[in-house]
C-alpha positions as CSV (number, residue, x, y, z in Angstrom):
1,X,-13.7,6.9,58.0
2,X,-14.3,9.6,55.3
3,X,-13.2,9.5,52.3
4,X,-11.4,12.9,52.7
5,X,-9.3,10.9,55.4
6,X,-9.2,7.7,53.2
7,X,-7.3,9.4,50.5
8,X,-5.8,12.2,52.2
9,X,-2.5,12.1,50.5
10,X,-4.1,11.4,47.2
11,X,-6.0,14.5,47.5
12,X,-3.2,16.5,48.8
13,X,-0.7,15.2,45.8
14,X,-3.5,16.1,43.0
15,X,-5.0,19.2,44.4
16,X,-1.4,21.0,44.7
17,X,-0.4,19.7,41.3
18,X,-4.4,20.1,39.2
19,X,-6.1,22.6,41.6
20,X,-9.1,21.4,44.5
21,X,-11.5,20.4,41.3
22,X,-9.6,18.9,39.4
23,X,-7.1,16.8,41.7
24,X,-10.4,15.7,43.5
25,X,-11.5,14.5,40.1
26,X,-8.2,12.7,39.2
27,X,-8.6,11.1,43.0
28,X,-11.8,10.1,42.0
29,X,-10.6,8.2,38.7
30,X,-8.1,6.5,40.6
31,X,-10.7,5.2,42.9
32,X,-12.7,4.2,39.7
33,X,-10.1,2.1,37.9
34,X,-9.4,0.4,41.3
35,X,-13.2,-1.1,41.6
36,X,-13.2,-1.5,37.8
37,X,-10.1,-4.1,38.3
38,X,-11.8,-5.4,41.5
39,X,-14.7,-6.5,39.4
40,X,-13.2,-7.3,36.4
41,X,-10.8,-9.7,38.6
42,X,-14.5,-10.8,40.2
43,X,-16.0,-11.4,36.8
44,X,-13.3,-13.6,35.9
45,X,-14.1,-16.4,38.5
46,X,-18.2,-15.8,38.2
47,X,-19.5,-17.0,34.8
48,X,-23.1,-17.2,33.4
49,X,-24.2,-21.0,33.1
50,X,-26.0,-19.8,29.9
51,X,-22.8,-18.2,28.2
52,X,-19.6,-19.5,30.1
53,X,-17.2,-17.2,28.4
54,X,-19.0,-14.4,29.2
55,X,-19.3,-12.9,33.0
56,X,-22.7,-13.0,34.5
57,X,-24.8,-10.3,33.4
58,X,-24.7,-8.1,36.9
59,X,-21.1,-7.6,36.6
60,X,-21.2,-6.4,32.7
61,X,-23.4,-3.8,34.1
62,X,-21.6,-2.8,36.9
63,X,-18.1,-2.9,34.5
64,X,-20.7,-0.3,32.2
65,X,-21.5,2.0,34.5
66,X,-18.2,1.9,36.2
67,X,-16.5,3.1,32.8
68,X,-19.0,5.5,31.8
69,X,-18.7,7.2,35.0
70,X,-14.8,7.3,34.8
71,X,-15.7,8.8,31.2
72,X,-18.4,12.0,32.6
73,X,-15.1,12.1,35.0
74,X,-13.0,12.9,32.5
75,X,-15.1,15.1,30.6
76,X,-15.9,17.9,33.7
77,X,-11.6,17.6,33.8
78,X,-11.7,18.4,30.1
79,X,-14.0,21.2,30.2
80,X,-12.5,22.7,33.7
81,X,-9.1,22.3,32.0
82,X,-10.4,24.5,29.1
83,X,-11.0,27.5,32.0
């Protein structure tokens, strides 16, 4: 199933109320913060033997890149906002 189908009244809500770029954008956060909760939920249960308060190092870096995508994100619906 595509995505496009996945989300279809997702995309429908945000595109009439933000435009296609835009609303596809805010779609696209949503599905972030939903994997970043996943995982942060994940790293909660798998812990490094070496640091036991910490989660294992895999899942920092997937947390990392998770957030700094969600950030470039917002930044394209900053600058197309500005249009």
């Amino acid at each position: 199933m595509s995505v496009f189908e996945t989300y279809q009244e997702e995309l429908e809500k945000h595109e009439f109320m933000m435009g296609t770029c835009r609303g596809r954008l805010a779609v696209t956060l949503d599905i972030l913060t939903d994997a970043l909760t996943l995982v942060g939920m994940h790293g909660v249960y798998c812990h490094s033997n070496r640091f036991p308060n910490k989660p294992k190092m895999d899942i920092e870096q997937i947390l990392k890149n998770l957030e700094d995508g969600k950030e470039l994100v917002l930044s394209v619906m900053e600058e197309i906002k500005k249009r």
